[in-house]
N, C-alpha and C positions, 0 to 999 in steps of 0.2 A: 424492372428491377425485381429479383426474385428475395425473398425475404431470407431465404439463407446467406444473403450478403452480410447482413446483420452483424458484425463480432466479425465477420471475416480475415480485416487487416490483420489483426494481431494473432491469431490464431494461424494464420499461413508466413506473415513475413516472420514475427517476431519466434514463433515452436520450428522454423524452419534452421536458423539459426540456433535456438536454443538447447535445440537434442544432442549438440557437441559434448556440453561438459559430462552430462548422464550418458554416456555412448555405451560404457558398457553393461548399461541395462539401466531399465528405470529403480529396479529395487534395489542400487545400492544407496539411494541416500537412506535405506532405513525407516524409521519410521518419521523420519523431516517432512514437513511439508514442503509446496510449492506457492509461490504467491505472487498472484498476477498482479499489480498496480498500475491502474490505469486513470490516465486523467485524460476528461473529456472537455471540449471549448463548443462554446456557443456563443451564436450571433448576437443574441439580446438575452438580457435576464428575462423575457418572456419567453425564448426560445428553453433554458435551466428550468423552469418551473416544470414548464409541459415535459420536460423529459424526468426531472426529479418526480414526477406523478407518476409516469410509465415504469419507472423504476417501484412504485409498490406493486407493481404485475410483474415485473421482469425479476425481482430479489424472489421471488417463492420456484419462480422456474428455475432461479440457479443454483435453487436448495434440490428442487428434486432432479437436477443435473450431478448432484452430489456436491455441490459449493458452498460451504457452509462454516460457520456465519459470514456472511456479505457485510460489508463497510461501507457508509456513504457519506461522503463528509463534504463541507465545504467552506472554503474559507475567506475570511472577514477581514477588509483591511484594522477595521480598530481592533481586531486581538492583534497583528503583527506591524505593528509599529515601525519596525525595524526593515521589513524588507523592501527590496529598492521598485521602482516600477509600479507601485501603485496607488494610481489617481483615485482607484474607490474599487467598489467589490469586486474582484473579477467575475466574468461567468463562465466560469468553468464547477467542475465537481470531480471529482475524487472517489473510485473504487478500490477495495480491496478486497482479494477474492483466492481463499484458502484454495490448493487441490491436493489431495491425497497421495498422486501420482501423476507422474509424465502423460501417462494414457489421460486420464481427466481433465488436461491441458488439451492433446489435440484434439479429443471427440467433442470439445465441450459446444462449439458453434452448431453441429449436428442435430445435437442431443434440442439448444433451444428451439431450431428451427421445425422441430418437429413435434415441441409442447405445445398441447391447446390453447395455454394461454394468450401464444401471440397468432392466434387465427381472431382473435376479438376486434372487434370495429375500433377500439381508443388506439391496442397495442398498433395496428396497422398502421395508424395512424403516426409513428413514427418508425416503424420498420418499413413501412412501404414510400416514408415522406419522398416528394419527386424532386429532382435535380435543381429545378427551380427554387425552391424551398426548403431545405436538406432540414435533418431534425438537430443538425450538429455541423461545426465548424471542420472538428478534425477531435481524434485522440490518438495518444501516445501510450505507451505500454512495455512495461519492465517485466519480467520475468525473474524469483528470488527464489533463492532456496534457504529455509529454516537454518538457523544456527543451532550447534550440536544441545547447548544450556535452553537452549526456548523450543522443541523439537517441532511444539505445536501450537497457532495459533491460540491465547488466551484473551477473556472479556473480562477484565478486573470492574467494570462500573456501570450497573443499570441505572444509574442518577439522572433525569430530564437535564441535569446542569451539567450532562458529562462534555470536554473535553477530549481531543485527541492532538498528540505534539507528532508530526511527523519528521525526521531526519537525517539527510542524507550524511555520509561523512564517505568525501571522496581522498584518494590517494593515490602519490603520485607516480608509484608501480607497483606493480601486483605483488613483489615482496614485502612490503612497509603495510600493501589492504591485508593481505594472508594474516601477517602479524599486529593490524588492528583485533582483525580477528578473533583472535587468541588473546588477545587482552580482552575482550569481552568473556571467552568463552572458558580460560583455564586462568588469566589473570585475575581473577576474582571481580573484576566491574561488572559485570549481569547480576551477580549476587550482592552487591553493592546496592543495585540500584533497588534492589527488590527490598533491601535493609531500612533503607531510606525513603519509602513509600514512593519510590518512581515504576508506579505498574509497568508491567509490558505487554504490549500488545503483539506485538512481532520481533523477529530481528530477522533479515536475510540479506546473502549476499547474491548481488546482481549476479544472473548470467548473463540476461539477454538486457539492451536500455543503454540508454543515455548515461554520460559522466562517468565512464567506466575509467576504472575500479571505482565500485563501491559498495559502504554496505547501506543499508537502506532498516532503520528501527522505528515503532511506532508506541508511543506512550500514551494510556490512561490517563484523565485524573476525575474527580468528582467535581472539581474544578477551578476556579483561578486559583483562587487561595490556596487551593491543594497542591497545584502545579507549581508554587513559589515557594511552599513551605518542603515541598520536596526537593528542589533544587537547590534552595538552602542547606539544606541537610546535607545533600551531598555534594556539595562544592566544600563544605565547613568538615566533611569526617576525617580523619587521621589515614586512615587507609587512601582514600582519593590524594590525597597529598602525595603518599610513598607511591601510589600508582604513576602517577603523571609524572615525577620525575625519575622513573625508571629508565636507565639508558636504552633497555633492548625496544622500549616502545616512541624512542625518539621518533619522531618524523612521521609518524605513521597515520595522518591528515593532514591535506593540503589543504582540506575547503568543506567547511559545514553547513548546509541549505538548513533552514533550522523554521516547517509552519507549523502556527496553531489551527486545528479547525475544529466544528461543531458538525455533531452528527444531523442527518436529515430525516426523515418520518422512517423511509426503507430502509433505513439502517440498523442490520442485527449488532452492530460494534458502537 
């Protein structure tokens, strides 16, 4: 197994696919970012640790890939109460990962394969892990592009207590996602949330991923109490009221994935 395997899947199935909507050129989205969201499964929470390790060697190679800040996050069944499916922690983890450009999306498995970092005996050690004993279950991986109001990834909170809310909001045609959209992005909700102390972290809509249409946002907070006392706020402001029952924004969610997580040691976010 040759260690440029590494990042492979997502890099050829998923950028394969994904250069449709950018076709006619990477620079029109401007100055938007791109953002890869990937979630990785493992066989045992001893399998998550040894790779959350590898991850403080791998998060500085995918700085100087040009990926910057990197997100690690992972999530706790006692912060999500609510969602279904869960007998205790999962083992999985959670990246997120800025790119500039379409071009820094495809080169990017290249670029690691050929940093020092992972010629070192630990990194080998799951870049080279053997068939017998993989380093990893499987991961899955989205493809976003920046909303026009958020162009570029921000880090609202270096708090040890910080929190991260991530959220999907799917829709049930691409008319009704377009015009979620735009209620974030000229309805005045992004600037709502920003009134009401609900940081943001991202907003992007899917190109490439699962649950299509959707758009896919990530929230700050310093934390719990931060996180309640902001969604109080804006569940309770006068404008969120006029917002929500606006008729042009009827319908335009069918289904909200709604986790909390905690960042992990290699996490810039």
């Amino acid at each position: 197994m040759k260690r440029r395997d590494f990042f492979a899947a997502s890099a050829a199935a998923g950028l394969a696919l994904g250069t449709a909507p950018l076709a006619q050129g990477a620079e029109g989205a401007g100055d938007k970012e791109l953002y890869e969201l990937r979630k990785y499964e493992f066989a045992s929470a001893e399998k998550l640790e040894a790779f959350a390790e590898f991850l403080e060697t791998a998060v500085p190679a995918l700085n100087r890939a040009g990926v910057k800040p990197v997100g690690v996050f992972r999530l706790f069944k006692e912060d999500n109460p609510k969602l279904k499916d869960l007998e205790g922690d999962p083992n999985e983890l959670w990246l997120v990962m800025p790119h500039k450009s379409l071009e820094s999306v495809v080169t990017l498995t290249d670029k690691l394969m050929t940093d020092w970092a992972f010629d070192s005996y630990d990194a080998g050690e799951i870049v080279m892990a053997p068939k017998s004993d993989p380093a990893y279950t499987r991961f899955s991986s989205s493809l976003l592009l920046a909303f026009d109001g958020i162009p570029q990834l921000e880090v609202p909170s270096d708090k040890d207590t910080r929190i991260v809310q991530l959220r999907i909001y799917e829709s049930h045609t691409i008319e009704r996602h377009v015009k979620k959209v735009e209620m974030f992005d000229d309805g005045g909700e992004l600037d709502l949330f920003r009134k009401t102390g609900m940081a943001p972290v991202f907003f992007g809509q899917a190109l490439v991923g699962t649950l299509l249409p959707n758009l896919t946002y990530m929230l700050q907070f310093d934390d719990e109490d931060a996180m309640k006392a902001a969604w109080d706020a804006f569940l309770a402001h006068p404008e969120w009221d006029a917002m929500k029952n606006d008729e042009q924004y009827k319908d335009t969610v069918s289904r909200i994935t709604n986790m909390i997580m905690r960042p992990l040691k290699a996490s810039q976010i």
